[in-house]
N, C-alpha and C positions, 0 to 999 in steps of 0.2 A: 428619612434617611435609613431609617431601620427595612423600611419597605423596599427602599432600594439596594441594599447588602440582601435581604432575604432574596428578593427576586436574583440578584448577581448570582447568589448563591445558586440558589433554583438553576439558573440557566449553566451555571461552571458544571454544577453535578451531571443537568442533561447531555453537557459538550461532553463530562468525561465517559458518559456512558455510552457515547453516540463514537469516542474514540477508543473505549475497549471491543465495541463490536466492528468497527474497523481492523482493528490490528488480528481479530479474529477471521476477519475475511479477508484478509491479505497472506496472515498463515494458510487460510482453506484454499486461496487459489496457488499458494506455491506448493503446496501439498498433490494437486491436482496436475499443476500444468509439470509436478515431475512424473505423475502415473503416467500421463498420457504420451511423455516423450520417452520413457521405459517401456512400454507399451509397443512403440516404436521401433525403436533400438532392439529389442528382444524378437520381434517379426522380421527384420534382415537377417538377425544371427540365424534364427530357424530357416528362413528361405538358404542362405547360404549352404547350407548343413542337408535340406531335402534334397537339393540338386544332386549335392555330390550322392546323396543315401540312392536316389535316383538309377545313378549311372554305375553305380559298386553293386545294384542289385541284376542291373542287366548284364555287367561284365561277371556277376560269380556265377548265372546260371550256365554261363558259357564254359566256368574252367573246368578240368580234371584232374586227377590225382599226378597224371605225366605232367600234367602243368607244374605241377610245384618237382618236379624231380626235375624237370627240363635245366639242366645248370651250364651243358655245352653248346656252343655255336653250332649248325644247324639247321634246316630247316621249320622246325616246330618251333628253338628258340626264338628265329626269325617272325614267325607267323606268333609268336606270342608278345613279342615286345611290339608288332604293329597294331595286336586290338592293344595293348595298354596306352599305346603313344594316340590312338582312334578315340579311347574311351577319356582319354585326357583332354581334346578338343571341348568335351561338352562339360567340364569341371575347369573353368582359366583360373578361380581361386586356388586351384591343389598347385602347389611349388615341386610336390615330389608324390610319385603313385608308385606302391610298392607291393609286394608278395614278400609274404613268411610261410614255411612251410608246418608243418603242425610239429614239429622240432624246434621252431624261433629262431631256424637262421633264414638269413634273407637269401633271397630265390633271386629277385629281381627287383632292379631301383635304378631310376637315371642320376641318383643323388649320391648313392652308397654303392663301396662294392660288394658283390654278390658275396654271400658267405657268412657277415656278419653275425654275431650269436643276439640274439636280444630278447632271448630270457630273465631279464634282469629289468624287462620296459613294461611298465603298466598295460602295455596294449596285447602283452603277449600273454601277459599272466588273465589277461581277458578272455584271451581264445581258450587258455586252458581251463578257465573254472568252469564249474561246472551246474551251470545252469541256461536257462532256453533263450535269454538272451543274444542274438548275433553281433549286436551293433555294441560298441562303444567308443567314447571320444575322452582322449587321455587329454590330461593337465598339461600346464605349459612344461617343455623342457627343452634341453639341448643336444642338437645330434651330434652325431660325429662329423660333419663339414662346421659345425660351429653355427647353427641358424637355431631362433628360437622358433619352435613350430609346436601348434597342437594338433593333435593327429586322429583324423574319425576314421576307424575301419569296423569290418566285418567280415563274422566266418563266412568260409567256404564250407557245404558240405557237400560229398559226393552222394552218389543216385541212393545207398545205403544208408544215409542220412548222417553219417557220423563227419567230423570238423577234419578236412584234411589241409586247411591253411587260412590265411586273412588277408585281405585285401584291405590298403591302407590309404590313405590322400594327405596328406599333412600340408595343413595351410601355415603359413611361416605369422608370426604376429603381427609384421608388419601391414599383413594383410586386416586384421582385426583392428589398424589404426586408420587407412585406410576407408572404413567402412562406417569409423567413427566419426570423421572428418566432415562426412556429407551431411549428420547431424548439424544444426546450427542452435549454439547455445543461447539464452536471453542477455547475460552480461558475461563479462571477462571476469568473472569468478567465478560462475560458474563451472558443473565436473559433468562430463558421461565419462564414465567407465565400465568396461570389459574385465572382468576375473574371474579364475579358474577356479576350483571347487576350496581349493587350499587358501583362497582372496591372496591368489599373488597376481597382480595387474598384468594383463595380455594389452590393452590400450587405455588408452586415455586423453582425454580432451577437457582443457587445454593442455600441449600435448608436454612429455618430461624430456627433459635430455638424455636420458638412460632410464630402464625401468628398472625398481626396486628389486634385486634377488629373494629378499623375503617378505613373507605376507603383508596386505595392510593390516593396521591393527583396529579393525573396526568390530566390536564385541557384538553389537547387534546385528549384525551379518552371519558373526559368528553363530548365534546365538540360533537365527531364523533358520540355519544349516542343523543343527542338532538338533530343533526341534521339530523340520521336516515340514518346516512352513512355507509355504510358496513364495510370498511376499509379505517384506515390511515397511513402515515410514515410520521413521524418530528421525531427532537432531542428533548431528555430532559434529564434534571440535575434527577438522583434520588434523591430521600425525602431519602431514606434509606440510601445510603452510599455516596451519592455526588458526583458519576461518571455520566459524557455526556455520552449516547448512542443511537445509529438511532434504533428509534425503529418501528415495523410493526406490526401494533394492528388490528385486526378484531374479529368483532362480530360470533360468528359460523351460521352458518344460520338455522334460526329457534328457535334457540334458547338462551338465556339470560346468555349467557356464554363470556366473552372476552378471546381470546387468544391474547398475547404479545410476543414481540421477542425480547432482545434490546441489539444489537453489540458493545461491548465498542468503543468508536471512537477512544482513545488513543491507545489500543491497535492494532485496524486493522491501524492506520496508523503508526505504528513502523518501519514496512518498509518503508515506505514514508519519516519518517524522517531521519531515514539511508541514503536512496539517497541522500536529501538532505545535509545533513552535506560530505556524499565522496564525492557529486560533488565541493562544494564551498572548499574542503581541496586539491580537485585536479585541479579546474578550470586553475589555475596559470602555471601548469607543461602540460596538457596534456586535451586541454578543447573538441576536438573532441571525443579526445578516451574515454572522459567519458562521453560524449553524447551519443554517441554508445554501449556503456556498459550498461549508464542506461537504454537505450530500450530495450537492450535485457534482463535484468534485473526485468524490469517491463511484460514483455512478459511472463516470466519463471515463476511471481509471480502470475500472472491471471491464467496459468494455473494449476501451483500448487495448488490456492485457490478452482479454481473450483474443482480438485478432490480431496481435503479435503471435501469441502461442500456434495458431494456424498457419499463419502466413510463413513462419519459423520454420515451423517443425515435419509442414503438412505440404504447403502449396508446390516445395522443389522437388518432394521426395518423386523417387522414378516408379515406386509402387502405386495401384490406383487403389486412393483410399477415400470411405465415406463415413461420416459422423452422423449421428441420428441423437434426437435427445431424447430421455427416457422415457417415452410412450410409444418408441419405435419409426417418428417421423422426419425423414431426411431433412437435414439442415445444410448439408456442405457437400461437397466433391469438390475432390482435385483433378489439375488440370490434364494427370495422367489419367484416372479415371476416364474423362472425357476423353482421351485419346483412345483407351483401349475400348472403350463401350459403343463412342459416338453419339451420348447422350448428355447435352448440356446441363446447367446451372436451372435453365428456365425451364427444362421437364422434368425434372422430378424435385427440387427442392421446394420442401413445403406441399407436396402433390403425393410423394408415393412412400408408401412404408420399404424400412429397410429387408425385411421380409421377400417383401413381392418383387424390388427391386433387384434382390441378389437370387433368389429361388424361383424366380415367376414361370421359369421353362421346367424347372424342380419339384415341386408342390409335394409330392411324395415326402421331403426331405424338411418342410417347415416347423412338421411339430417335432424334430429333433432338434433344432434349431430354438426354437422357443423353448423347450425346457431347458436345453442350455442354460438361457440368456435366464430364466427364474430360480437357478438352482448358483447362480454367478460364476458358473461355468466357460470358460471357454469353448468355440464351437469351428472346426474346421472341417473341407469339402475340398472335394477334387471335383471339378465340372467340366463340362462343356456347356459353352455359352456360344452366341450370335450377338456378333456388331449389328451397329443398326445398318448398315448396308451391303447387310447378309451373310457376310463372310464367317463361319465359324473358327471357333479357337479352343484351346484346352486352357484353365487356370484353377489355381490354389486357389480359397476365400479360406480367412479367418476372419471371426467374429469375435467381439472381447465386449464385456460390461466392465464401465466406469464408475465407480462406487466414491461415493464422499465417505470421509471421517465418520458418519455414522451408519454405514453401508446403504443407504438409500443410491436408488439407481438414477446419475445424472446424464449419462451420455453413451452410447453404443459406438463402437469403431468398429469396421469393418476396412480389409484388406488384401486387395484382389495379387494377385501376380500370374500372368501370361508364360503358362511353361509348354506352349506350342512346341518348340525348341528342341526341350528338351525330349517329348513326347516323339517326336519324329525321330528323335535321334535313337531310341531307345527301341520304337520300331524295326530300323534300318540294323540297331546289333542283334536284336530278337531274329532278323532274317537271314543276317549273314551266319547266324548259330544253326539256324532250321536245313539252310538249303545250300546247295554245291553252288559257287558262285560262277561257276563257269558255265553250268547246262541250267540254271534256273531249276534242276529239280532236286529233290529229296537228299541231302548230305545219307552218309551210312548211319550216320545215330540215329536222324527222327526217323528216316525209312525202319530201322530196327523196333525203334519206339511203334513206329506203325501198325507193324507185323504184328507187335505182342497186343495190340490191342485188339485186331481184327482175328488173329488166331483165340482168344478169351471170346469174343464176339461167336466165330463158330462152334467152339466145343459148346459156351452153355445152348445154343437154338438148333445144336446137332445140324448144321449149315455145314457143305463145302466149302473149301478155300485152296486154289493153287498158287502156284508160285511158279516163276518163269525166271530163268539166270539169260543174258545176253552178252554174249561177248563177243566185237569187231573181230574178223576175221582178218590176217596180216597187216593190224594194225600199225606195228612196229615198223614195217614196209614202207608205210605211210608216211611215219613220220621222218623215216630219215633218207625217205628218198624228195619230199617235199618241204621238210621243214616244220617245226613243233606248231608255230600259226595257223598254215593250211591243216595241221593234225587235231586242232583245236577248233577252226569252223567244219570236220567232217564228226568228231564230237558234237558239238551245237548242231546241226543239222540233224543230225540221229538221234539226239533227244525231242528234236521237235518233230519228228516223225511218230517216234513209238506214240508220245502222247498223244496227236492227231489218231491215231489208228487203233486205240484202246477206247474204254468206257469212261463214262465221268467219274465212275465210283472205284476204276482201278488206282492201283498208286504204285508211283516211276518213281525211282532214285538211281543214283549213281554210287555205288562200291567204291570206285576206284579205279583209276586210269581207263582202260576202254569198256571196263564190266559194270553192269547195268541192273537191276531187277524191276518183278513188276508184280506187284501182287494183285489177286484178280477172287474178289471175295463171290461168296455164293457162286463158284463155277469151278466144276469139275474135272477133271485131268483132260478127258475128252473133247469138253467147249473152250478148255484155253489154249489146246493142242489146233483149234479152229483160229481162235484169235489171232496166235502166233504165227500163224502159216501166212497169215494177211499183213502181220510185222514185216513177215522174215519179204515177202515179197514185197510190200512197198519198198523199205531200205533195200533191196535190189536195182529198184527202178530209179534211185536218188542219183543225180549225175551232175557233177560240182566243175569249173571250169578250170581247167589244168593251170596252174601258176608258172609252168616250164615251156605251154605250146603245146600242140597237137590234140590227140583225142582227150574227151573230160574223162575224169576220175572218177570211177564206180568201186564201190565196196558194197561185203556183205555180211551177213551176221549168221552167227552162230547159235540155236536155241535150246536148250534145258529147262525141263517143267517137273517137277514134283507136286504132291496131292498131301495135303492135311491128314492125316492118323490119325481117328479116335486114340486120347487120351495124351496127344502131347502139349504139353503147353508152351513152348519156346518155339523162337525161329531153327533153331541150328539143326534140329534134327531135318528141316524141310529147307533147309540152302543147302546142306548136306548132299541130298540125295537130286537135287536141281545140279548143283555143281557136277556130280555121277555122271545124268544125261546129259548135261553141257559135254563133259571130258568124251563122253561117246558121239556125238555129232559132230565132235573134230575131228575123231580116229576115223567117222564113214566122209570124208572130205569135206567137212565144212558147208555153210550155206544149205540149212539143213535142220529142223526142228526134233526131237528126240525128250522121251517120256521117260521116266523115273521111278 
């Protein structure tokens, strides 16, 4: 008898020790499956937030100081509210894109009227402090039409580098619930949450009927904010409904955003206490066989859980993402991966390091990558990569290490996103900034920009350089005897002449309505006074088909050439003296080349 209590005994003690390391690995895996879905959640906030960073860096090298003064209808205002309503196609998160001027009143908004003072908004008092900072994204708050929005902008600065205004996108929070929604949580107690730096809720899931006006009161949030800690996991009671859950709170990096994860406790240990109550109901009848039970029991429940957590969190998401376990060898891809890569389940898992998989066209870029990943760093890249049936593409990678409770490294994430897109788009404003959209050549800025770099080019190597002015002869004639269209293919035409009949290495732009220049490096008043004779006579010989009938339309041009002066360093003294011999080859009748 005695032998049988001692043995019972022996075997309760084994059971109880066999269900404290259970309930320890049921805490380890809700501690985890919330890193990995904060992990998540924190990589769309930052994708979100690039795009727009993206498209606010191509639109500010665009503005100028007239831009923020621009306040009346207009031409310019005109031309300026089409690139913001252009640069707002490639942001469909921003609800409203705005301009302040380095004053804080508002310039322009599809939201707001123009005028607004908003020196009194976080965003303003941004632009004015005074540090190298550009970017910043203000806390939640409320505009004037009444929407809650958080608002990413940044400075402008003109060619002298100083702040002459901000450019703003403000995503409304609705949008932040939205984003949350695609998340899918493990049970209906379950929390993701979205909060701004003050932990006043931007979303929430599952989701509230109204969000709270003031903060949550979550102290270890607080806590990780003030001590300038990235991330934390503790338990906390919620304020809102009174449930315990393990929660994994981190800051997004870079910015004033928290994301939160928090696993109900009761709920993830329902199987835990299942064991427990079958084993003490069976302990009496049969105390091996349910110690054996329950291991295998507890085995079947980790694995199940982890491919819940994937299939959850991972398999819908639209970003292509890949899990590697901590020796760096791929275990998983999602099914968007396979879509952006073209590379199945059966080549590479279990086959290729996440290294070689993500950098293999890269190599240059692996040992930054791996120290990253040793130093538990986060590790991000801008690429280009090739599908597997050739086609190349532009994308983000982030790389993240997954660390347990005692920081040992259990699993690598990586997370690709295809910003083709947006790359092209940001080309396509970079070009319409660069060049006259009508003649395909040189707008007046970068032709300017040109000049001064090719005029620095010949003072320091003591090299020539002319400069040649063009301008259509009875242009005006032209147009209003034919109509602005036909005055616009005799434009086009004349641009694709001069540049046929020049050197590779000159450079053509367009001034302004029919006035042209051409700059003509290493050549001297003499050999461009040559060139130009071969201009002025090809666009003699140009004969376009009358839109009225009868004989074609011929025109001719006008030419002025100036020569480089030791010791000037700007355009204007040398369009100056171009312009001179221009104004002199009209007065001897036009159609007619003239030196400077």
């Amino acid at each position: 008898m005695l032998s049988a209590v001692a043995l019972s005994l022996l075997l309760l003690s084994l059971g109880a020790l066999e269900l404290a390391s259970s309930y320890r690995t049921f805490i380890k895996q809700g501690f985890n499956q919330a890193r990995v879905t904060n992990l998540l959640l924190a990589e769309w906030i930052q994708r979100e937030f690039r795009e727009i960073d993206l498209i606010q860096s191509s639109l500010a090298k665009q503005l100028t100081a007239a831009d923020f003064s621009s306040t009346t209808e207009g031409p310019a205002r005109n031309a300026l509210e089409t690139r913001l309503v252009r640069a707002m196609h490639g942001i469909p998160q921003a609800y409203d894109l705005i301009l302040v001027d380095r004053n804080c009143r508002l310039v322009l908004s599809f939201k707001v009227s123009p005028g607004f003072d908003a020196r009194e908004r976080s965003y303003c008092k941004a632009m004015l402090a005074n540090n190298r900072d550009d970017r910043f994204i203000s806390e939640r708050f409320r505009t004037e039409a009444g929407d809650d929005v958080v608002l990413a902008t940044q400075r402008v600065r003109g060619d002298d580098g100083k702040v002459i205004g901000l450019i703003g996108s403000a995503v409304r929070v609705e949008h932040f619930q939205t984003q949350i929604n695609r998340a899918m949580v493990g049970t209906r107690y379950d929390v993701l949450v979205f909060a701004d730096r003050y932990l006043r809720l931007l979303a929430r899931q599952p989701m509230l009927p109204n969000l709270p006006s003031t903060p949550v009161n979550d102290p270890n949030a607080r806590a990780m904010l003030e001590n300038k800690q990235h991330d934390a996991s503790y338990e906390l009671v919620s304020p809102l409904d009174g449930r315990l859950r393990l929660h994994a709170t981190s800051q997004v990096e870079n910015m004033p955003i928290l994301v939160s994860v928090g696993i109900d406790k009761a709920t993830l240990l329902e199987p835990w206490w299942s064991k427990l109550y079958l084993f003490l109901a069976s302990w009496m009848v049969m105390v091996l066989l349910i110690v054996f039970a329950t291991r295998r029991y507890l085995h079947n429940v980790e694995l199940s859980e982890a491919l819940a957590i994937r299939s959850a969190a991972i398999d819908h998401a639209a970003e292509a993402i890949v899990i590697a376990d901590g020796a760096g060898i791929v275990e998983y891809i999602n099914p968007a991966f396979s879509k952006m890569t073209g590379l199945g389940s059966d080549d590479v898992c279990g086959k290729e390091t996440l290294t070689t998989l993500l950098l293999g066209h890269q190599p240059e870029q692996m040992e930054a990558l791996a120290h990253a990943l040793r130093d538990g760093q986060n590790w991000r890249g801008e690429l280009s990569s090739t599908h597997r049936d050739g086609h190349s593409y532009f994308e983000t990678v982030s790389v993240a290490p997954v660390r347990d409770s005692s920081g040992q490294l259990i699993h690598i994430v990586a997370i690709k996103y295809d910003i083709s897109a947006a790359k092209k788009l940001q080309a396509d404003l970079e070009r319409l900034a660069n060049t006259d959209e009508l003649t395909a050549l040189y707008n007046r800025r970068q032709f300017l920009l040109r000049g001064q770099e090719e005029i620095a080019r010949g003072q320091r190597w003591h090299r020539p350089l002319s400069l040649a002015m063009l301008d259509l002869d009875f242009f005006k004639r032209i147009n209003d005897r034919y109509g602005h269209g036909f005055g616009d293919d005799v434009l086009r035409r004349f641009a694709s002449c001069i540049q046929f009949n020049v050197r590779l290495e000159d450079v053509c732009g367009r001034l302004g309505g029919e006035e042209f220049a051409i700059l003509l490096p290493d050549t001297d008043r003499y050999n461009a006074g040559l060139i130009m004779e071969r201009v002025r006579d090809a666009v003699a010989q140009i004969e376009l088909p009358n839109p009225l009938g009868g004989e074609p339309v011929r025109f001719t041009v006008s030419i002025g050439i100036s020569e480089l002066y030791p010791g000037e360093e700007t355009p204007t003294p040398l369009i100056a003296r171009a312009d001179a011999a221009l104004y002199l080859a009209k007065q001897e009748g036009r159609n007619c080349v003239r030196t400077g």
